[in-house]
C-alpha positions, 0 to 999 in steps of 0.5 A, spaced: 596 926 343 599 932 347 596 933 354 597 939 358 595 942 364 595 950 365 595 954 371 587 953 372 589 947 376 587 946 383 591 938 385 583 936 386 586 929 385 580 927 379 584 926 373 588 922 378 583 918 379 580 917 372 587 916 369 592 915 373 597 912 368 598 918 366 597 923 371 598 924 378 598 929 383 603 934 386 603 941 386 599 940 380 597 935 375 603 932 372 603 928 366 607 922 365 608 923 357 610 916 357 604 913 358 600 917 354 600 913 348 596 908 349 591 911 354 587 917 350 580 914 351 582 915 358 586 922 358 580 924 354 575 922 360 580 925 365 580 933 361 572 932 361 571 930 368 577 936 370 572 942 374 577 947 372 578 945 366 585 945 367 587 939 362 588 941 354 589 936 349 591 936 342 
């Protein structure tokens, strides 16, 4: 699985709190590739839950 999070991205802190395994906050969402593995069902929540559909997942 490939997770990315493009420039729609507003730091709103609600992927973070779905998944934190795998993203945290910056200037943006930052994906921890490493721990994708393991934690699609999550990530998947995550880009469901993102208000500015900022998180793309292949």
């Amino acid at each position: 699985m490939k997770v990315v999070v493009n420039d729609n991205c507003i730091a709103c802190g609600a992927c973070e709190s779905v998944c934190d395994s795998v993203f945290s906050i910056e200037d943006k969402a930052v994906v921890n590739e490493a721990n994708v593995a393991g934690n699609e069902d999550c990530v998947k929540e995550a880009a469901d839950c993102c208000p500015v559909n900022a998180i793309e997942v292949e």
